[in-house]
N, C-alpha and C positions, 0 to 999 in steps of 0.2 A: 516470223513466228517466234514468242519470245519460250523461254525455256518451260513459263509455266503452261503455256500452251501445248507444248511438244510431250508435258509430263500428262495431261488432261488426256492428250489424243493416244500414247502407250496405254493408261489404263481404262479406258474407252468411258473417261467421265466428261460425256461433251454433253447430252442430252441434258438430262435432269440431274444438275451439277450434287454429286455428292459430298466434294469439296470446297472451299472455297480459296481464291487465290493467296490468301497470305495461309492457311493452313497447307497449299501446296508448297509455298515458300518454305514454310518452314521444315519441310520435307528437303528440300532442294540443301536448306542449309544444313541440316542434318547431315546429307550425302554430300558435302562439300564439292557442291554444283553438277553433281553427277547424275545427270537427267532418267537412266535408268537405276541407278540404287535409288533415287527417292520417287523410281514409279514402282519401284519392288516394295520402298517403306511405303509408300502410298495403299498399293493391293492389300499387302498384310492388313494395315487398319485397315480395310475396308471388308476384309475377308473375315476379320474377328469381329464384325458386327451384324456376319451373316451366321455365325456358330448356331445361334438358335431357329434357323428357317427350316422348313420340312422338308427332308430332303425326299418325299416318294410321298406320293397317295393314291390307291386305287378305290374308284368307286365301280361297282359292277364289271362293266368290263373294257371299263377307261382307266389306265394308268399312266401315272406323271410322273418321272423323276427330273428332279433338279439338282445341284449340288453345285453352287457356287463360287462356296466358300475352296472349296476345292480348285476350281477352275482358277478363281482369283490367286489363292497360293500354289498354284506349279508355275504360272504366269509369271510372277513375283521369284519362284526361281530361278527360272531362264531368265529375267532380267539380271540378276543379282550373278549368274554366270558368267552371262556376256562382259557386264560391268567387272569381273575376276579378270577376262583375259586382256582387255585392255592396258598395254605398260602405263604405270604411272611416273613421270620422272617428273621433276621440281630442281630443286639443289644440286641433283647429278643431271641436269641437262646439260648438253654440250653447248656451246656458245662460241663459233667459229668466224666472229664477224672482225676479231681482230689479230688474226693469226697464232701463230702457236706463244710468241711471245720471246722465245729462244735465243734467236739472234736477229736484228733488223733487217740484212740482206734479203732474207729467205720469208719474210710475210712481203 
């Protein structure tokens, strides 16, 4: 499954795609590959394009409430959570494949 795939299936746009694959790219690149911050930037746009939907209508004595823009952004915060607690390390990774370096005897 490649990454934009993994980001389509967290914000449940597999049906009737409301992204297309280089707009989730560029979400991915945004998030500097981090499949949940750009399924959180993903939800966000997606959520601020529901701002204007109705959120309730009652006729007689049928009522409807929706609110997904809502749904979309708590969603997008728990991703953007999870993606918080994950350590990021780069530069400060450790790199043990060639001993400590110290003295020759002792690698």
């Amino acid at each position: 499954m490649t990454d934009i795939e993994k980001v389509r299936l967290l914000i449940g746009d597999t049906g009737s795609v409301q992204f297309t694959d280089a707009q989730i790219q560029a979400f991915l690149d945004m998030a500097s590959g981090s499949i949940l911050l750009a399924a959180s930037y993903a939800l966000e746009a997606w959520a601020s394009t529901l701002t204007g939907d109705m959120k309730s209508e009652k006729i007689g004595d049928y009522a409807y409430t929706k609110d997904d823009a809502a749904a979309k952004t708590a969603l997008a915060k728990k991703y953007r959570d999870e993606d918080a607690e994950n350590p990021y390390l780069t530069w400060a990774e450790f790199d043990l494949t060639y001993g400590s370096g110290i003295t020759a005897e002792e690698d």
